[in-house]
N, C-alpha and C positions, 0 to 999 in steps of 0.2 A: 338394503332389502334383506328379508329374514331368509337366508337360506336352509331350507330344512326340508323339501322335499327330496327324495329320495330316488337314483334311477340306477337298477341292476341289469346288468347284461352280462349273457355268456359270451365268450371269445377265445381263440384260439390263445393259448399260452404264447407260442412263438411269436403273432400277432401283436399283441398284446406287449411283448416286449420289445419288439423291433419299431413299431409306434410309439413307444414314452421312451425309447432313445432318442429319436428325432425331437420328439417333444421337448424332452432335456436341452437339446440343441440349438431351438427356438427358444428356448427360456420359457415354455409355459409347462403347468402340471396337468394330469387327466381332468381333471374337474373343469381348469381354466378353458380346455379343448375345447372340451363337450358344450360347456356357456355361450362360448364364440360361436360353436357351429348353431346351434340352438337361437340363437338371437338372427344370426345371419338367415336361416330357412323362417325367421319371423318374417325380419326385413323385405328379403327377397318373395317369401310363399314357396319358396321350393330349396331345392340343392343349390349351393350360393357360390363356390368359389374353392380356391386349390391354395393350399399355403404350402411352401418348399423351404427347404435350408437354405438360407441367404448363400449367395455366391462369394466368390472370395473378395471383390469389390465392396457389397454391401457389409458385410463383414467387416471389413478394414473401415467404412464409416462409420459403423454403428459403434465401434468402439472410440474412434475418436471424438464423435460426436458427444457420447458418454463422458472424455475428459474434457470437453468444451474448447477442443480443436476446432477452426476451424466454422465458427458459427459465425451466422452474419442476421443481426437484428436489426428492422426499421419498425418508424412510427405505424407505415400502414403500408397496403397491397402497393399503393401507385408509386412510394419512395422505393420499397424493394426492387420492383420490376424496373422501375431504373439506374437503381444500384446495379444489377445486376446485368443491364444495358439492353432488356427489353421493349424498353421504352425511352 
């Protein structure tokens, strides 16, 4: 989709930086935020949801999962779930 509309806002400088660290963090940029948040009050019709800096758990997966530690693939829902001895 053509991205070319345009959104300005004033904000506190301090703000404003203390937010696109975190953001950094997360791995998204201002733009990608604002998309998310935007789609989400589509979805939802209102204020949608909290995103946080992964903990030091989620952290340590996301990277191993990145090197393909760790992954376990099946054909469909019913094989995994008893792979994984839910069923």
């Amino acid at each position: 989709m053509n991205k070319s509309s345009m959104i300005r806002a004033r904000i506190e400088p301090d703000l404003k930086y203390r937010v696109e660290k975190i953001l950094q963090k997360i791995g998204l940029n201002t733009t990608q935020a604002i998309t998310i948040f935007y789609k989400r009050i589509l979805m939802d019709k209102g204020i949608p949801f909290e995103v946080k800096i992964p903990n030091a758990t989620t952290r340590k997966v996301f990277e191993e999962t990145d090197k393909g530690i760790d992954i376990h693939t099946s054909k469909d829902t019913k094989t995994f779930l008893k792979d994984v001895g839910l069923r």
